[in-house]
C-alpha positions in Angstrom: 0.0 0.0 0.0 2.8 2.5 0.7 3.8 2.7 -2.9 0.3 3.8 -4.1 0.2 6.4 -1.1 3.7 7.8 -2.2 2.3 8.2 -5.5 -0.6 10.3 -4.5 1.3 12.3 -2.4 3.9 13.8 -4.4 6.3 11.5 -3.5 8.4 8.9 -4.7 8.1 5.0 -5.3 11.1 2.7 -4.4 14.5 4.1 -3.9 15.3 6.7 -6.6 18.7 8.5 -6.9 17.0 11.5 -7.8 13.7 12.9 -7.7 11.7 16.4 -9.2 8.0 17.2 -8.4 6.1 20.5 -10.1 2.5 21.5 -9.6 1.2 21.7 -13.3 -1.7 23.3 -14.6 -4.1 23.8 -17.7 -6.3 26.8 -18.4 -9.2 24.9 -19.4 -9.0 22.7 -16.2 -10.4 25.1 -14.0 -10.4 23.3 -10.4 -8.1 20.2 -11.1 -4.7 20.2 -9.4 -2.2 18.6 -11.0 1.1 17.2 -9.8 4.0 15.5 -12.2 6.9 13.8 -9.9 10.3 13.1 -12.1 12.5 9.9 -10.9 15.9 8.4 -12.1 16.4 5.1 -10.2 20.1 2.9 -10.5 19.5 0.4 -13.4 16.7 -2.3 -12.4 15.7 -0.2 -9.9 12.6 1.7 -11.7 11.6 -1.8 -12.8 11.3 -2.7 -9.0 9.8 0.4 -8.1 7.2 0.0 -10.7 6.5 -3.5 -9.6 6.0 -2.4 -6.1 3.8 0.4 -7.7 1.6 -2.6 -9.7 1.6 -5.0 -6.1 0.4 -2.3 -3.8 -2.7 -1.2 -5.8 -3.3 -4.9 -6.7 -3.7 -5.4 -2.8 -5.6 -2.5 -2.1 -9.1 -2.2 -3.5 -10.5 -2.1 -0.3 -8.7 0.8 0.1 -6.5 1.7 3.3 -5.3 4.8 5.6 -2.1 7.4 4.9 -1.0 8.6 7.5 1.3 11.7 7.9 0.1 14.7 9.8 -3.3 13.2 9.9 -4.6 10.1 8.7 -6.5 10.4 4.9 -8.8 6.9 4.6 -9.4 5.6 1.2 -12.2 3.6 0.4 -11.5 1.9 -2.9 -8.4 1.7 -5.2 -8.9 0.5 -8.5 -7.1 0.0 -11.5 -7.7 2.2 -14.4 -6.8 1.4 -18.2 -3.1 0.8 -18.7 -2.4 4.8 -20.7 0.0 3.0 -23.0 2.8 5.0 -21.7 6.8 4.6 -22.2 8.5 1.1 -21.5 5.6 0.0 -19.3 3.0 1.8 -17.4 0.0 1.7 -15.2 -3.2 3.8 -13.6 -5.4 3.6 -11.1 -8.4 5.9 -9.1 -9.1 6.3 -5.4 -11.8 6.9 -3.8 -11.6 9.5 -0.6 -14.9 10.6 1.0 -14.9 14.0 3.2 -18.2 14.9 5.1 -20.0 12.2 3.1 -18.3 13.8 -0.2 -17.0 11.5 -2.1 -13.9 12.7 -3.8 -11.9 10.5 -6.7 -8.3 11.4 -7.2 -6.3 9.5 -9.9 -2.5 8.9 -10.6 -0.8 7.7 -13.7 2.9 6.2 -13.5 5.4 5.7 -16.6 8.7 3.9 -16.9 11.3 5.6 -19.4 14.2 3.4 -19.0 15.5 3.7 -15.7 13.3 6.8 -14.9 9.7 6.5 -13.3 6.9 9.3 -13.8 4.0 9.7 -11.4 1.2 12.0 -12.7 -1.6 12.7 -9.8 -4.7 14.8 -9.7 -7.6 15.6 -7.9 -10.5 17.9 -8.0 -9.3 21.0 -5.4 -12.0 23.6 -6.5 -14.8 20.2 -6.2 -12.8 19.6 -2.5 -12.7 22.9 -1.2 -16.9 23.7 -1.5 -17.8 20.3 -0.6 -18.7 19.1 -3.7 -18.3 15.4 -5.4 -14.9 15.2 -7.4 -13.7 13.7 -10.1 -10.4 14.2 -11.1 -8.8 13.5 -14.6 -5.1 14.2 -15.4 -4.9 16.6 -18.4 -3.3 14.8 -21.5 -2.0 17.5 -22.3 0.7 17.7 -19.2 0.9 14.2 -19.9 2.0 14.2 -23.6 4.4 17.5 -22.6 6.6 15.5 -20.0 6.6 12.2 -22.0 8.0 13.7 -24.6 10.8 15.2 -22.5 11.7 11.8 -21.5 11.5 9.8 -24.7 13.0 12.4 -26.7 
């Protein structure tokens, strides 16, 4: 499970030498925070870190707790379509509810070699006024950065 948490929060899966994260944004996707978390891993290692990535949200679709500063329960994870990405990638949804809101945030990951990108978004402007979310990640952002790490 802690693989899937690090991914939705900014932060990254296995044990990478380096690592970048940027808050992205699109015009025409008013509300929906974006987050795009760069990470070069020794060779094998961003196979095993994906791996870990593909274990932890096969084990938890009856969701599970993050805790940090506070604890953040998820109801459900669930794996999305595989987006096709780079040498091997994967996506799934989670389900967060807040004052009987429910809120979903989603998070792609990509392998480029022995680099690893995690793309996560959620809804803020739906989570802020206590409305339902349901967050997509912009293709756009997503076709920008792949093509900075396949080209």
């Amino acid at each position: 499970m802690r693989p899937a948490a690090y991914a939705m929060n900014d932060l990254p899966i296995g044990d990478p030498r380096a690592t970048a994260t940027r808050e992205v944004n699109e015009d025409d996707h008013q509300g929906m925070e974006t987050s795009v978390t760069v990470s070069v891993y020794a060779p094998g290692e961003a196979e095993a870190a994906m791996a870990g990535l593909a274990e932890a949200v096969r084990s938890c679709d009856g969701g599970f707790a993050a805790k940090g500063t506070g604890t953040n329960p998820y109801d459900s994870v669930r794996a999305e379509a595989d987006p096709g990405y780079g040498d091997e990638s994967l996506a799934f949804a989670a389900n967060y509810e807040v004052q009987g809101v429910n809120h979903t945030f989603r998070t792609q990951a990509a392998r480029f070699g022995d680099r690893v990108v995690l793309y996560f978004a959620y809804d803020g402007d739906a989570f802020l006024s206590s409305a339902p979310g349901d967050a997509r990640i912009p293709e756009a952002i997503v076709e920008a950065q792949n093509a900075k790490l396949t080209g």
